[in-house]
C-alpha positions as CSV (number, residue, x, y, z in Angstrom):
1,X,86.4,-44.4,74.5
2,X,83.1,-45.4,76.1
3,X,81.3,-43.4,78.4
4,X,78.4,-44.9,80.8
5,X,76.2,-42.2,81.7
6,X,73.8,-43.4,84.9
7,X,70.6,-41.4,84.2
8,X,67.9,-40.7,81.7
9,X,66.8,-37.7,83.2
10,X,68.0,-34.2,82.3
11,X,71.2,-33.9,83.4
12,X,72.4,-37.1,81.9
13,X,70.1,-36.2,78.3
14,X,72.4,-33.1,78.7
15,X,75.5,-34.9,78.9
16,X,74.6,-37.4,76.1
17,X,73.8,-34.5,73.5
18,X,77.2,-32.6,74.5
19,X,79.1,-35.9,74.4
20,X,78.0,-36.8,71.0
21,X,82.0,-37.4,69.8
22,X,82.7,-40.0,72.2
23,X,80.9,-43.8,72.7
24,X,78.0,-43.0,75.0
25,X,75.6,-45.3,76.7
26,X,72.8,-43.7,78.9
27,X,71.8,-46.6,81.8
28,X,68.5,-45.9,82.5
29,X,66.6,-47.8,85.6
30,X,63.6,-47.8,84.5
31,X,61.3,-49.4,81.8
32,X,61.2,-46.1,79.5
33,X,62.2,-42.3,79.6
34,X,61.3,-41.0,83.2
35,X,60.3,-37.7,82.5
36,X,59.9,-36.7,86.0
37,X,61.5,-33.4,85.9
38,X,57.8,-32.1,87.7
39,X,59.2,-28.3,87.7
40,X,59.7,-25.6,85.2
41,X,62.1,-26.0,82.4
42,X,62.9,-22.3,82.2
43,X,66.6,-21.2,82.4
44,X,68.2,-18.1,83.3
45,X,70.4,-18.2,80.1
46,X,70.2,-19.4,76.6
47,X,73.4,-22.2,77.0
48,X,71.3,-25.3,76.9
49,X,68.9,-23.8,74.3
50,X,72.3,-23.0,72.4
51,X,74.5,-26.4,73.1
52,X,71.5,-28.6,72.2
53,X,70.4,-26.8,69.1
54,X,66.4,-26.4,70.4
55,X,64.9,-23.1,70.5
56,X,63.7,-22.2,73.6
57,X,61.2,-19.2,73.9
58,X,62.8,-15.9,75.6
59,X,60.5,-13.9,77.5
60,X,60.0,-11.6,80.7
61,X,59.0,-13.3,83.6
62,X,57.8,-11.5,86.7
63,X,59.5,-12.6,90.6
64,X,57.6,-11.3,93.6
65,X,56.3,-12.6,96.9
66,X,53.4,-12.6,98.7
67,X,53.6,-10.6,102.1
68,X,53.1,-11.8,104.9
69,X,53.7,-9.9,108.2
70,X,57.2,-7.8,107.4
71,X,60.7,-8.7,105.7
72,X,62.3,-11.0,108.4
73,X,59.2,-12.7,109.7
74,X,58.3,-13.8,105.6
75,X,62.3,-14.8,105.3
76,X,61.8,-16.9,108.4
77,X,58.2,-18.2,108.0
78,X,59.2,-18.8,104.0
79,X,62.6,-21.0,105.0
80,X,60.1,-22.4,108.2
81,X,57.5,-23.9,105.6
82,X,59.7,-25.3,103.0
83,X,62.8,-27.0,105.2
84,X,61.5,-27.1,108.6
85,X,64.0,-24.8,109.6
86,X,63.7,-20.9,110.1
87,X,66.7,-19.2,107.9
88,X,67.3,-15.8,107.0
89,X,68.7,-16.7,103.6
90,X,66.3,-17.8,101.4
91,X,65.4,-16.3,98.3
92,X,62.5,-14.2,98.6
93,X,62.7,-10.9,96.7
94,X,62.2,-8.1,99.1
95,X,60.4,-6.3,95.3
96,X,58.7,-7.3,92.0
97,X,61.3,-7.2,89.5
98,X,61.5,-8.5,85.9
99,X,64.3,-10.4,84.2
100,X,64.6,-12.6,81.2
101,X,64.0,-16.2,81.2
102,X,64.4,-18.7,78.2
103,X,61.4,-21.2,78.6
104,X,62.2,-25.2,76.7
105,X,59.6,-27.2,75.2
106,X,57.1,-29.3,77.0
107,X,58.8,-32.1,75.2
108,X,62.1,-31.3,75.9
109,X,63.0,-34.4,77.4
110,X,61.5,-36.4,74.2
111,X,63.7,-34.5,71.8
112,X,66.8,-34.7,73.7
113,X,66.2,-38.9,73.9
114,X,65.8,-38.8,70.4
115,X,69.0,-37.4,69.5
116,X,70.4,-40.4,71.0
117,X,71.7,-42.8,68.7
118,X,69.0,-46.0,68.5
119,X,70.4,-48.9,71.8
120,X,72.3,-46.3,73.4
121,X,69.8,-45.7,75.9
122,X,69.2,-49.0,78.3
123,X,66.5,-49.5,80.2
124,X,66.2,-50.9,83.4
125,X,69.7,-50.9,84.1
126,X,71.4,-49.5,86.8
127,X,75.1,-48.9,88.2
128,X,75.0,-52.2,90.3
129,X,74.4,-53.9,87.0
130,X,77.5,-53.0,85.0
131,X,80.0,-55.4,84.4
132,X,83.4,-54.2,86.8
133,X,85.2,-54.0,83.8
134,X,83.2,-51.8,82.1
135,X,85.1,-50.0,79.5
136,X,85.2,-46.0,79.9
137,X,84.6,-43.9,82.7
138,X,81.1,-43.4,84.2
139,X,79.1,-39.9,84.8
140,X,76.8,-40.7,87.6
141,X,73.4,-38.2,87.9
142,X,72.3,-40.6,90.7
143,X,72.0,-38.6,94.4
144,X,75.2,-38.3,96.5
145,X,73.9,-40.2,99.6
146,X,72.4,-43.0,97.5
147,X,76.5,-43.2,95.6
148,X,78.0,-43.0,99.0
149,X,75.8,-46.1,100.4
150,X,76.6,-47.8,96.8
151,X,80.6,-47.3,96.9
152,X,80.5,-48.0,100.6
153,X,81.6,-44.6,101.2
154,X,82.9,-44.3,104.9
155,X,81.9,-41.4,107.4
156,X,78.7,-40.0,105.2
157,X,78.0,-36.4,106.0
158,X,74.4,-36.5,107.8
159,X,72.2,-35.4,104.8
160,X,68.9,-33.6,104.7
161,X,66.4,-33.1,102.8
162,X,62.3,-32.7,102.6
163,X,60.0,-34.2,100.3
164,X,57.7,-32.1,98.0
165,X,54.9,-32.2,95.8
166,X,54.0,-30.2,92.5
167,X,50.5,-29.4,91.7
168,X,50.4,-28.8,88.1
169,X,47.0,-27.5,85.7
170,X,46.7,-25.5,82.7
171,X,45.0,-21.9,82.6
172,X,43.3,-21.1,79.4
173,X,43.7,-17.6,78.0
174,X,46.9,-17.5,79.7
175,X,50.2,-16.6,78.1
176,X,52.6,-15.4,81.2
177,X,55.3,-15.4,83.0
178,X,55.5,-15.1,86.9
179,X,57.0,-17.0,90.0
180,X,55.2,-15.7,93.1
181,X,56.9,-17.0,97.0
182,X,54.3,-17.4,98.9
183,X,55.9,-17.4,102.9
184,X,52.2,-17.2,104.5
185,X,52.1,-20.6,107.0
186,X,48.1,-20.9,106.5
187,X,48.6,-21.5,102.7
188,X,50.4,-25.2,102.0
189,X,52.0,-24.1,98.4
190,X,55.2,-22.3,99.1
191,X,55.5,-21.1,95.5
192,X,53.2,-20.3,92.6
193,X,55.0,-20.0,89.0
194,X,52.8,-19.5,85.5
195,X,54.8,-20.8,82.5
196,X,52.5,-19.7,79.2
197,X,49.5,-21.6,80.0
198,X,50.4,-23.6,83.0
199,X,50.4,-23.2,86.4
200,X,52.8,-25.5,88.9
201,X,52.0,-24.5,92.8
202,X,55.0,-26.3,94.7
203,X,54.8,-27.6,98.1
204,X,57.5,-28.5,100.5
205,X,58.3,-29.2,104.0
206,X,55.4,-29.3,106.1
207,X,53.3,-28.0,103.3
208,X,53.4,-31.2,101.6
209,X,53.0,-33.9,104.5
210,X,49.4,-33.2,104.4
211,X,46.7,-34.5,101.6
212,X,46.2,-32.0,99.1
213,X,42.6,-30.9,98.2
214,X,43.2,-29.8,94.2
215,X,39.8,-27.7,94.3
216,X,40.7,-26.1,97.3
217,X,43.8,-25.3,96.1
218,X,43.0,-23.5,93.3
219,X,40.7,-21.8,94.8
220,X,43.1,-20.1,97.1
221,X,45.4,-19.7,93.9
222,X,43.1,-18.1,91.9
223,X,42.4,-15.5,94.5
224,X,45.7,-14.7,94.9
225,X,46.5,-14.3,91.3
226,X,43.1,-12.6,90.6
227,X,42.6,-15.3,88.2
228,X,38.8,-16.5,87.7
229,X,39.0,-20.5,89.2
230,X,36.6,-21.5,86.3
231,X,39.5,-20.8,83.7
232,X,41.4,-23.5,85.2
233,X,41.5,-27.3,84.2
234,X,41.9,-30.7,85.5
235,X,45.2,-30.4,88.3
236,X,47.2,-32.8,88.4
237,X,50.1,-33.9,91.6
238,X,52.8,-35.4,91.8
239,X,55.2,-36.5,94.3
240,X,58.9,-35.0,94.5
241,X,61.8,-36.9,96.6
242,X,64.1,-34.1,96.7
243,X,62.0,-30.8,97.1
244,X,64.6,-29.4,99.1
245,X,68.1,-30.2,100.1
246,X,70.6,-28.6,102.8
247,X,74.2,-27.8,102.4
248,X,76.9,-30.2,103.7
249,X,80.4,-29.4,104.4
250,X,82.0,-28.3,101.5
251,X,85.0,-30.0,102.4
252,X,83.8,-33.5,102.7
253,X,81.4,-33.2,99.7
254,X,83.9,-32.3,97.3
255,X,86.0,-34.9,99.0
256,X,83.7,-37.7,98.2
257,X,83.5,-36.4,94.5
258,X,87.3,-36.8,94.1
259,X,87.1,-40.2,95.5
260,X,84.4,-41.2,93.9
261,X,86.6,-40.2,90.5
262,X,90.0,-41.4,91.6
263,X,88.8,-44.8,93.0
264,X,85.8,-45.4,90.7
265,X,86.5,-43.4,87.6
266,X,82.6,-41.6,88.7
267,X,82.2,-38.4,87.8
268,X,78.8,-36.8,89.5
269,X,76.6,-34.6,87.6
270,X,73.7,-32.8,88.6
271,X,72.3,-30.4,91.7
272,X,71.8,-34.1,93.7
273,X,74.6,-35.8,92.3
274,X,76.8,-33.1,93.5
275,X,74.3,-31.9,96.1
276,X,74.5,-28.0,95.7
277,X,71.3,-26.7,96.8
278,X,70.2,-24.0,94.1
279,X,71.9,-25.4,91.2
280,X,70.7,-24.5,87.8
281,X,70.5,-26.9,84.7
282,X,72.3,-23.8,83.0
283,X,75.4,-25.0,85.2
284,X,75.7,-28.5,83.9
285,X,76.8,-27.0,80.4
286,X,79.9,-25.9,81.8
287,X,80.2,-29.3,84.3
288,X,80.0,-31.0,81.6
289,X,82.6,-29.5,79.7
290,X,84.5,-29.6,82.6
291,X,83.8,-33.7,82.9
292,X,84.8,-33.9,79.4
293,X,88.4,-32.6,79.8
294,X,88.6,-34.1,83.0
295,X,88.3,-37.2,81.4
296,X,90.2,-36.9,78.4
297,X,93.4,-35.7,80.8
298,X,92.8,-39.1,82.7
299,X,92.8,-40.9,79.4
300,X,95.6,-39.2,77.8
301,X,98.0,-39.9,81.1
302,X,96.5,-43.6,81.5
303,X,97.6,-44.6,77.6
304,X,100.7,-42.7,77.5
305,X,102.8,-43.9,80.7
């Protein structure tokens, strides 16, 4: 059985490396490995370290915010700044707290491509390329509304989302670990995260509609991290389609999923793909798993009528 997995980026690397057993080919629309995963690898658990055989780094990371005015008006101004509209949910921590985080490699991406067999990765095709007949079910990592448009889908929920950008430098003598939310409206950054040496500052929302000034940036970063600015390097930034996306029904999103799989023999993978806001790359092991038997039911009934 061949699979077609649409997708060089993490989530389909992921579901290469865990599909090893089977006939996989990763369709890849552009010239070489993307790589544009702009954010931090680090995980909340040790399951992709573990099914992928890399060792990631453990550590204690600090979470904490930045206050602003008092609880609700930083829950508000926070949600305000990085979706355009004021929430109450969103997930500032109300204290500092500690927890353990599992950081990847830098070249995590690299190392996953390279456990792909040699021509089972092609470039610069895409899902409107393959044959109809294509052998084997597909795993599609491509975003829901872009798969609706593709299959024609009728009725598409009204989907939102804001753009982003990530600001990226490193900080020499710096080895930590923190992810600061920053819900102040005169700051653009919404959140400031340290990873080892390297600093990301992530803008969303309104906060990333305007030019961004890397010197001034900093400068504000560094004062509120108490860092000296000449200790940081050359910044870099860097666009981000899908900073943030909103909920949709439940109901019709898993709707299209199972019509995507029954009609098209799809199966969607990935926080866009499956557009669930706050999904975690630590997830996909167990989607995966799930795709996987999902599949080999569908196989198993399909060559035994």
């Amino acid at each position: 059985m061949t699979i077609n997995i649409i997708g060089c980026g993490l989530a389909g690397l992921l579901a290469a490396n865990m599909l090893h057993r089977h006939s996989v080919i990763i369709h890849e629309a552009q010239p070489a490995l993307p790589n544009n995963h702009s954010a931090v690898l680090r995980f909340g658990t040790e399951k992709v370290s573990e099914v992928l055989g890399i060792p990631f780094r453990k550590v204690k990371m600090i979470k904490t915010y930045l206050p602003w005015r008092n609880r609700a008006a930083d829950c508000l101004a926070y949600s305000m700044k990085c979706t355009g509209i004021a929430r109450s949910d969103r997930s500032i921590a109300s204290d500092t707290f500690s927890a353990d985080r599992w950081i990847a490699p830098n070249d995590l991406v690299t190392q996953m491509a390279n456990r792909i067999a040699t021509g089972k990765i092609v470039f610069e095709s895409t899902l409107q390329k393959l044959p109809e007949d294509a052998v084997g079910p597909v795993i599609s990592t491509i975003p829901m509304p872009a798969l609706m448009k593709l299959l024609g889908y009728p009725n598409q929920p009204d989907f939102k989302w804001v753009a982003g950008k990530n600001l990226r430098c490193k900080i020499n003598c710096c080895d930590a670990f923190v992810s600061m939310y920053i819900p102040d409206p005169k700051f653009n950054f919404n959140r400031i995260s340290i990873t080892g040496d390297e600093l990301i500052a992530e803008y969303s929302g309104k906060g990333a509609e305007y030019p961004i000034d890397p010197k001034f940036e900093l400068s504000q970063i560094a004062d509120i991290l108490g860092i000296e600015r000449w200790l940081f390097g050359e910044p870099t930034v860097k666009d981000q389609t899908y900073a943030k996306i909103a909920p949709i029904d439940d109901g019709e999103r898993k709707k299209f999923l199972a019509f995507a799989t029954d009609a098209h023999n799809i199966y969607s993978l990935g926080r866009f793909a499956t557009w669930r806001p706050g999904l975690q790359l630590d997830s996909l092991v167990h989607d995966v798993r799930l795709i996987e038997r999902w599949i080999g039911d569908k196989y198993t009934i399909r060559h035994h009528r």
